[in-house]
N, C-alpha and C positions, 0 to 999 in steps of 0.2 A: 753562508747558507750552502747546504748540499742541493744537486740539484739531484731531485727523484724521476722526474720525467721530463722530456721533452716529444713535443706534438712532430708530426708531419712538417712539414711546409706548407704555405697554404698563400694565395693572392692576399697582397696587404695592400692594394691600391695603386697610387700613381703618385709622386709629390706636384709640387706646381712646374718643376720644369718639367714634368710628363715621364722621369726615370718609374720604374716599376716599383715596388714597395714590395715584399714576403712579411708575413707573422708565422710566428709557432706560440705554441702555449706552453710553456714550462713550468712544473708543479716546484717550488722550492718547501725543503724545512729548512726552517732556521733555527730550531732548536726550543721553541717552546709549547707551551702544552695547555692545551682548553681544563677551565679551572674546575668543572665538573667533572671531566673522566679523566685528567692526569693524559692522555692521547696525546702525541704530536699532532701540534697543526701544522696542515701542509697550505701552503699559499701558492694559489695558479696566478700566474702571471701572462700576460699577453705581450710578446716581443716582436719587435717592426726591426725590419733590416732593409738595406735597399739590396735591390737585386744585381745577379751579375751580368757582365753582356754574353759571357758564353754559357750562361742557361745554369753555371754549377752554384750549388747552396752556398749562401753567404759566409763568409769566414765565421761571424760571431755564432751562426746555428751552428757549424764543428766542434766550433768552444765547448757552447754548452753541452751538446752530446757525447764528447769526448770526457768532461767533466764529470756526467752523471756515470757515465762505463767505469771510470779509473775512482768514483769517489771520491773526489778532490773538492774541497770546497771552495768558492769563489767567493768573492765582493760585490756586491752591486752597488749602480750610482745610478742614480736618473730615473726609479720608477715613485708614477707616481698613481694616486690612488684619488676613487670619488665613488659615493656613493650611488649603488643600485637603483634603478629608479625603472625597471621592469616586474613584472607581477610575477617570476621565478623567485626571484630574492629579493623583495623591498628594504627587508634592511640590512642588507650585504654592500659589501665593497665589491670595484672591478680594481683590477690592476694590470698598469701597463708602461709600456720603455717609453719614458719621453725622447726627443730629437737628440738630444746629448748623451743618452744612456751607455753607458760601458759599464765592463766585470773585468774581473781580474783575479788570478787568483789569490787567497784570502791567506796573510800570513797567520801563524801558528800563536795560538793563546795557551794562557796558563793554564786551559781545562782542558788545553792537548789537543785542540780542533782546527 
């Protein structure tokens, strides 16, 4: 998937041993297209990282922000997905990194991507 955007930094909480937690929101395309206008869909994703002690952004938000600059496409592993269930989108998905989640970058397919 390319990544098109990525968010701010933003408080992502605290885990249970009390380290700090960061999210960003990263818009991914992965290449396909809503069956009525032919459009890329873009899929927001919501990414947890734990924080650093000296206050700098987490390695894996560099990733992705160096990623979305250079246009390189990445892999993902670990996001998972449940349905909306706020009166914004009732029948929309949310998406987010589970505990295990990494990327990487995405080797080259026969469609050149």
């Amino acid at each position: 998937a390319l990544v098109q955007k990525v968010s701010e930094s933003l408080p992502g909480g605290k885990t249970s041993t009390g380290r700090s937690r960061l999210r960003c929101q990263v818009v991914l395309n992965d290449g396909s297209e809503q069956d009525n206008t032919g459009k890329v869909c873009h899929l927001p994703v919501t990414i947890f990282a734990d924080g650093n002690m000296n206050g700098e952004e987490p390695m894996l938000f560099k990733q992705l922000r160096n990623a979305a600059e250079s246009k390189t496409p990445l892999a993902f592993f670990g996001i998972q997905g449940r349905k909306s269930t706020g009166d914004n989108n009732p029948d929309g998905w949310s998406f987010q990194s589970s505990f295990d989640f990494f990327c990487t970058e995405a080797s080259e397919t026969k469609k050149g991507g």
